[in-house]
C-alpha positions in Angstrom: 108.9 -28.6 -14.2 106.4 -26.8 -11.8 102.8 -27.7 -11.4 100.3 -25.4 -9.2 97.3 -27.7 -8.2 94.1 -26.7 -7.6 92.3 -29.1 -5.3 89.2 -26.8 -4.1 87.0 -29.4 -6.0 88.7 -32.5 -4.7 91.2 -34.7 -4.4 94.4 -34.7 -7.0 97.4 -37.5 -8.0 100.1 -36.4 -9.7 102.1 -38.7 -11.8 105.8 -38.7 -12.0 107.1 -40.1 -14.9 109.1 -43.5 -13.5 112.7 -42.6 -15.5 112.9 -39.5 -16.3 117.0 -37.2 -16.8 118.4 -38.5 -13.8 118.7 -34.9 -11.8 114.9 -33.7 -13.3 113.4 -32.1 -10.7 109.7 -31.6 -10.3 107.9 -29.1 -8.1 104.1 -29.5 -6.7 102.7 -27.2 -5.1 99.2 -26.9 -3.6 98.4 -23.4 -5.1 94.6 -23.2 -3.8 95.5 -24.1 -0.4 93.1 -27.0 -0.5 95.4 -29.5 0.7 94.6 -30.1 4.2 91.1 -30.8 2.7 92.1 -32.5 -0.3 95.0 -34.4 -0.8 97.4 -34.4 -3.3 98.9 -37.5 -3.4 102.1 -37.7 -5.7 103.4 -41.1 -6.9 104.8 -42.5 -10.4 102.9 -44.3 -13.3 102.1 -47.4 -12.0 103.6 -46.3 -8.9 106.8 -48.6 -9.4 109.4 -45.7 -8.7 109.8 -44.8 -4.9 109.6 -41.6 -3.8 111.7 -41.4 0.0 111.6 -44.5 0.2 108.0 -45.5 -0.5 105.7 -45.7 -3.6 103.4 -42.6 -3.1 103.6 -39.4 -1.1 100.6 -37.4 0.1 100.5 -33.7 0.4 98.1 -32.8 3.0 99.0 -29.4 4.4 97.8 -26.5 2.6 100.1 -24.2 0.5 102.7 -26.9 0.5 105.4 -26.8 -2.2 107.7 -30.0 -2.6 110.8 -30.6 -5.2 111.7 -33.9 -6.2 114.1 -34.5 -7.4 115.6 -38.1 -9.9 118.4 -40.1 -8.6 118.6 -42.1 -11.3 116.6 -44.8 -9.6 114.3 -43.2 -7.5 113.4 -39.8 -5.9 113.8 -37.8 -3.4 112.2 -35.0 -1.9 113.9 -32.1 -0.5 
């Protein structure tokens, strides 16, 4: 799945769902180049999934695209 984000009117949190296909991959990218401004932070409902190793991930440099990617019990970014 892909998801532009438009953050020129403020801040954005994207929520991954927390066990999705193991190998889903989802793509954020900051489409407005906003993000150095406004963050988007990406994290997982209720934020009980880790994401590299921790529970959120913030996007803060502008026109930034991320995959992540479901290991089965967490995800990783690459």
């Amino acid at each position: 799945y892909y998801m532009a984000c438009y953050v020129s009117a403020g801040v954005l949190t994207i929520r991954l769902p927390n066990i999705p296909v193991t190998g889903k991959v989802f793509i954020v990218k900051d489409a407005s180049g906003d993000s150095a401004t406004n963050n988007i932070t990406v994290t997982t409902v209720g934020g009980v999934v880790n994401i590299d190793g921790a529970p959120t991930f913030i996007i803060n440099t502008d026109y930034r695209s991320l995959q992540f990617v479901f290991t089965g019990s967490a995800y990783e970014i690459f």
